[in-house]
N, C-alpha and C positions, 0 to 999 in steps of 0.2 A: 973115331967117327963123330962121336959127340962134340969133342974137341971143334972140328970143322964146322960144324951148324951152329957153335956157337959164335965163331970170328964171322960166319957168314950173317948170320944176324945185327955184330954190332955195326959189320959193314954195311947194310941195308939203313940202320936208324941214323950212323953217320951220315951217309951221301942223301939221306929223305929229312935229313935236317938242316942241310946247305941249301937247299932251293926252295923257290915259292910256287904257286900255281904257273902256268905257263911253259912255254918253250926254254929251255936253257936256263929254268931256276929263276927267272924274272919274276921279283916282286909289285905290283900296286901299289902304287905311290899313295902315302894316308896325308889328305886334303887338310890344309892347314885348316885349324880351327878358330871363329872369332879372329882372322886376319887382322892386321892393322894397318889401315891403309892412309900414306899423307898426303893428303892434297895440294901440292906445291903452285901456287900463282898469283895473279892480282885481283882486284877487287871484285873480276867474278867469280872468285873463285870463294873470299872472303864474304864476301853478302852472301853466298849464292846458297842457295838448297839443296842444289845437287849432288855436294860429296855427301851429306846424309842418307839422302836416297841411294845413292850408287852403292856405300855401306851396307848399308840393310836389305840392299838386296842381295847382297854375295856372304851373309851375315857374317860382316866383319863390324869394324869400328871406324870410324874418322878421326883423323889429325887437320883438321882447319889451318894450313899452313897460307893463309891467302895474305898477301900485303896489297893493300889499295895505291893507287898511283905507281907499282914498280913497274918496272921494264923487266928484261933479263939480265943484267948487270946487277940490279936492287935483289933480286930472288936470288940472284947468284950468293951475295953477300948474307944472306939471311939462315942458309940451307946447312950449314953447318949445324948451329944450335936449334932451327926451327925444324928438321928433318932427320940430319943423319944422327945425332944425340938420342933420339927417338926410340931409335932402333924399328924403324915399319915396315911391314915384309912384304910392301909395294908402294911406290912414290906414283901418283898422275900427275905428272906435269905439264900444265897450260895457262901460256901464258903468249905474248905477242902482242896483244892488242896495242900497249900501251907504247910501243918500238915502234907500232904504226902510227899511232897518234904523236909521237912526237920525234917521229922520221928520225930514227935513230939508222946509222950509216949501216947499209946489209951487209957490209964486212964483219962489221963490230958486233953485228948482231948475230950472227954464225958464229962466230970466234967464241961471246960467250955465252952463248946457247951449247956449245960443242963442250965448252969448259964443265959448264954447268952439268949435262951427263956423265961424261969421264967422270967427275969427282961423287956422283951417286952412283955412279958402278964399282969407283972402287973403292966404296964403302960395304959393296957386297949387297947394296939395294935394287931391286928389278924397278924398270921404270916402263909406263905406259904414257903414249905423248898424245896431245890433242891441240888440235888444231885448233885457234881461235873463230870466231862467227862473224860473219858480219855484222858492219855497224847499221844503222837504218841507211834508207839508200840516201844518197844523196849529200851524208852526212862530214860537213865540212869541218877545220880547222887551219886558222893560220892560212887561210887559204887555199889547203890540200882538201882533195877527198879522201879522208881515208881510208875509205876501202880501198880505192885504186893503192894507198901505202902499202896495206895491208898484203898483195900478191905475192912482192918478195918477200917479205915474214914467214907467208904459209908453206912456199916453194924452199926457204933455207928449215923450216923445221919438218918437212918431208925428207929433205936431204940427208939432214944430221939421223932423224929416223932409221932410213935405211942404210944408212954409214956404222949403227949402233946395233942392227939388225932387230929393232923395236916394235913393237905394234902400236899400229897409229888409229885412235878414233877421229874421225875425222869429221870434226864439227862445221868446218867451213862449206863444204857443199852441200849442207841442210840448211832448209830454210825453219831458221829459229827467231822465235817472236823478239822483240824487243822493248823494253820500256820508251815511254813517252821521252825520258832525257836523250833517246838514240842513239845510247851508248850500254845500256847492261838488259841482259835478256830477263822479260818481264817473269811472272809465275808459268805463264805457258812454256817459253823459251829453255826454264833450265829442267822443267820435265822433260825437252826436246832432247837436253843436252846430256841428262841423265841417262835415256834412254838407249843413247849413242853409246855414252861411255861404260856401259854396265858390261854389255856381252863382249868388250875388248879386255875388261878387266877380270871377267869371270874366265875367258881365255888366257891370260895370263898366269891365273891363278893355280888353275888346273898345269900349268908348266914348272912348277915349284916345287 
């Protein structure tokens, strides 16, 4: 009889040491600590202030992966050693602006924009996307408005988004302040931007 209470015993601390709290043994997920998060994009991304703030608020760290003048082709090019070498247990990537600015073909620019995620996922990186902002109104080159360039941009990187089952912060339908050159969002603008992109990131984060 003894014998039996005791197999019955280690059988209790076996199977009460296979599960966690919950239904079915499900553990709690333990919240990555001090994250490191890169900021992949152009020169708003590079001037900007917002991947600091957006850091510090999910208290992680920033990787300032911002190149001024790229397109997505240039970022594309870059992301190998400015990114994935890194090792960051979350990339936001935004960028488009400058594919409007210099109407770059919205084939080419889906193509490698589409490149450009596949090759951060299967490096095992979560990616968070964001929509560019508008430029001031009105704001011309070469004779385009770019904003009007700007529509297919926003609409191929919703598309690749939800092609990649991504979370999208979506900068372009706020209205974010801009610098006087009418092209990069002033001190107001990337609090604007920041504020966008924190609770898609800290959502993301909690998915890890």
């Amino acid at each position: 009889m003894r014998k039996s209470w005791l197999w019955l015993g280690l059988l209790l601390i076996v199977t009460g040491c296979g599960g966690g709290s919950g239904s079915g043994g499900s553990k709690t997920p333990i919240p990555i600590v001090n994250p490191k998060i890169a900021f992949l994009g152009d020169s708003l991304t590079q001037y900007g202030t917002y991947p600091n703030v957006v850091a510090a608020a999910v208290g992680g760290t920033a990787i300032n992966a911002g190149f001024a003048g790229q397109g997505v082709v240039g970022i594309l090019a870059q992301a190998d050693t400015s990114v994935i070498a890194l090792h960051p247990d979350l990339c936001v990537l935004f960028c488009g602006t400058n594919d409007a600015y210099y109407a770059t073909p919205i084939a080419q620019f889906q193509a490698d924009y589409e490149t450009l995620l596949n090759k951060l996922q299967a490096a095992g990186i979560p990616v968070v996307v964001v929509t560019p902002p508008h430029l001031a109104a009105g704001y011309m080159f070469q004779g385009r408005d770019v904003n009007t360039s700007l529509i297919p941009v926003v609409d191929a990187i919703r598309a690749e988004a939800a092609r990649h089952g991504l979370l999208v912060a979506d900068v372009t339908d706020a209205t974010v302040s801009i610098s006087p050159d009418g092209e990069h969002p002033d001190a107001a603008g990337q609090a604007t931007i920041a504020q966008i992109i924190t609770p898609v990131v800290q959502a993301e984060l909690k998915k890890l």
